[in-house]
N, C-alpha and C positions, 0 to 999 in steps of 0.2 A: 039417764046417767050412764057413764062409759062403766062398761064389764069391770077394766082395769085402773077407775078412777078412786083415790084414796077415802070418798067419800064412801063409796062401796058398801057394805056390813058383810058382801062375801070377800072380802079380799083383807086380812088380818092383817096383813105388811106390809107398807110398799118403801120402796129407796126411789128418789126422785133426785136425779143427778143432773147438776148444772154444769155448765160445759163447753168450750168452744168447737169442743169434736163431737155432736152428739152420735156422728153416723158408728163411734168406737162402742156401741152398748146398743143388744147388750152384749154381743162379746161372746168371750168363752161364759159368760153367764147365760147364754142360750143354750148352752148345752150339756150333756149329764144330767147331774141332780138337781141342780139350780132351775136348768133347761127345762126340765120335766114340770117341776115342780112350778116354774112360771106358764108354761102352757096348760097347765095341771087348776090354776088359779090361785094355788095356795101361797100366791104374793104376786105383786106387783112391782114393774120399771117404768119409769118416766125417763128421760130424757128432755131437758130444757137446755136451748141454745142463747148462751149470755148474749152474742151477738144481735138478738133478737131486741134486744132492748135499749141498742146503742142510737143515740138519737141524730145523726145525721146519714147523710146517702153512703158512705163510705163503709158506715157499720164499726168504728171507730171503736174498741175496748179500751185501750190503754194510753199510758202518757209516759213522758221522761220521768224519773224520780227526782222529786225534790233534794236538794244538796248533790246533786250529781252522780258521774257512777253508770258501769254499762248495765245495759239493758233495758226492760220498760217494764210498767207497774199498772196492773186491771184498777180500771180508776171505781172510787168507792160508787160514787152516783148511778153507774149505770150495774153492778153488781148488786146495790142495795135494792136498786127495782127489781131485779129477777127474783131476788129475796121475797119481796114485798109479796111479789103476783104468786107466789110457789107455798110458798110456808102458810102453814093455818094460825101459831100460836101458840096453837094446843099443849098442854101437861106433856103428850103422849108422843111428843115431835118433838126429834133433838137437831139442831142446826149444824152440820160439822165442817170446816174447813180442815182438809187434809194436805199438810203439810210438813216438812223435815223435822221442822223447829216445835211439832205438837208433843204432846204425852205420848209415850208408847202405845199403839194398841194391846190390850192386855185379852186375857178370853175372858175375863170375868168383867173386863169393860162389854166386849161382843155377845156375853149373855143377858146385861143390861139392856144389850140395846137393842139384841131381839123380840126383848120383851116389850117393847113401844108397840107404837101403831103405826110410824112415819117415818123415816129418816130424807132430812134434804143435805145435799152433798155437796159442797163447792170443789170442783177440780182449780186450784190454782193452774195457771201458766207465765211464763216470763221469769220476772225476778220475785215475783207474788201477788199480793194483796194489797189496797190503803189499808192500813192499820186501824185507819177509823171504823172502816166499813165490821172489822173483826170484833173493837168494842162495842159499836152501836147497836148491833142485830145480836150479840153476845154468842158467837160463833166457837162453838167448843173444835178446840185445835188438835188434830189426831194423827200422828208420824206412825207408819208401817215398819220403821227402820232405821237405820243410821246410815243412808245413803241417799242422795238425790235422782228423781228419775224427770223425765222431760216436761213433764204433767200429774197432774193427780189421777187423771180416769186409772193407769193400772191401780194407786190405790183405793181408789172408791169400787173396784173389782174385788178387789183383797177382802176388804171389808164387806160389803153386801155376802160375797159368799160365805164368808164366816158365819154371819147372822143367819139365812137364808137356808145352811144347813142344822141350825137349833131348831128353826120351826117347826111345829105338830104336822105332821105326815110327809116330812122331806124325807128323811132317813128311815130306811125300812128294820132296823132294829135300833131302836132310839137308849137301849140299855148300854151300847155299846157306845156312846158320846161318856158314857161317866168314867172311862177307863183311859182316855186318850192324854196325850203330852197339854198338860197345863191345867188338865181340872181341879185334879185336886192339888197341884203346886208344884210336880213331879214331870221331868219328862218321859215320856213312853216305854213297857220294855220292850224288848228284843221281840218279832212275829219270826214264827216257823211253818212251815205248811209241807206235804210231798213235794217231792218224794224224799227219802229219807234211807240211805243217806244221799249226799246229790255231792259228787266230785271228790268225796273222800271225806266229807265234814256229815258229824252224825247230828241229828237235833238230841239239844240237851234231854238227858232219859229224864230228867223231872217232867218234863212235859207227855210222855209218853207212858209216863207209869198209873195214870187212871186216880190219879192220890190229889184230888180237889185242893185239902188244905195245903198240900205241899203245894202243889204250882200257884197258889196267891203267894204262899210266903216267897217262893222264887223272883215271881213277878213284881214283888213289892220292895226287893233284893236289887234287883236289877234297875229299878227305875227307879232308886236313888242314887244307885254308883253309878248309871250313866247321868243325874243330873248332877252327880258331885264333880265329875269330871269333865263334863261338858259346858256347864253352865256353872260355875260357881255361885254368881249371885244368884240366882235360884234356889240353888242347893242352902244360902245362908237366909233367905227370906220365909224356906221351909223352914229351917231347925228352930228358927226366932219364932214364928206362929205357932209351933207345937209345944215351945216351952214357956209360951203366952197360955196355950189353950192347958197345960196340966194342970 
């Protein structure tokens, strides 16, 4: 059995990305913590090439879209085989096709899906997908964004690392995931580090005065007035769950 094969019992994660570029992965995810952590063994990359399943000499993915209209569409048959051969089934394996038009990525989706054993990834290209192919295999649909980019591989990037840095032994102080922009519904406050002061600007003395309780409440201060002002809907999806949860 391969070292990095999902059947593994050492390998707790793997993300198995379908793909017409497989040579783009893994990417900036070979390097730093992801990096470490994939040569490290505490996850696993696949890479599978759609083209590999295309059943004439040509290697053939795509077609005109039916009703017309530029561009071409990843036809469902030879997409569903790559499906077929890639995916196990399993409870513990989520199918995602990453595209504009999915649900927000959220972190509390990204902590979900840390917690599987598999993730298979469809990078769309073109103008997408058959539609069929999205119901039949029940392909959970997942946008990085409100903008288009050429391909999915940068989001199937986006997402792996997200996940990839929840897992047990990626992150060398794992206390420090619980305080970040989105855990608890909140974006981040303000970091300060030396030197101090730097060009004229002092770090706030709350931070420097050794007073524990005061610097949470400062911090807890701060990262709501920068989500109230930055993110509005954020800032109103906190105040609704907090006066859900009194």
């Amino acid at each position: 059995m391969p070292e990095n094969s999902p059947e593994s019992p050492t390998v707790p994660w793997t993300a198995t990305v379908l793909t017409l570029f497989p040579e783009m992965f893994p990417g900036p995810l070979g390097a730093s913590l992801p990096g470490k952590a994939l040569e490290s063994g505490l996850w696993a990359l696949e890479s599978v090439d759609i083209r590999d399943f295309a059943s004439n000499k040509h290697r053939t993915v795509d077609d005109a879209p039916f009703g017309g209209g530029p561009g071409m569409v990843l036809r469902p048959d030879i997409l569903a085989s790559a499906l077929d051969a890639t995916a196990t089934g399993g409870e513990d394996e989520a199918l995602i096709y990453l595209t504009p038009r999915g649900a927000p990525l959220t972190q509390s989706r990204v902590r979900e899906l840390s917690a599987l054993r598999r993730l298979v990834l469809v990078c769309g290209r073109f103008e997408g997908v058959d539609e069929r192919v999205i119901q039949a295999r029940e392909l959970e649909e997942i946008s990085i964004g409100d903008y288009v980019l050429s391909g999915g591989e940068p989001a199937a990037v986006v997402l792996i690392d997200a996940c990839v840095r929840l897992l047990p032994g990626v992150v060398g102080a794992p206390e420090g995931l619980v305080e970040e922009s989105f855990e608890t519904g909140l974006l981040e406050y303000p970091q300060y580090t030396r030197p101090n002061p730097w060009e004229g600007r002092d770090v706030p003395e709350v931070l420097t005065s050794g007073h524990h309780e005061r610097v949470r409440t400062w911090r807890q201060e701060q990262s709501e007035q920068v989500t109230r002002g930055r993110r509005p809907d954020l800032w109103q999806r906190y105040r609704d769950r907090n006066k859900t949860d009194e």
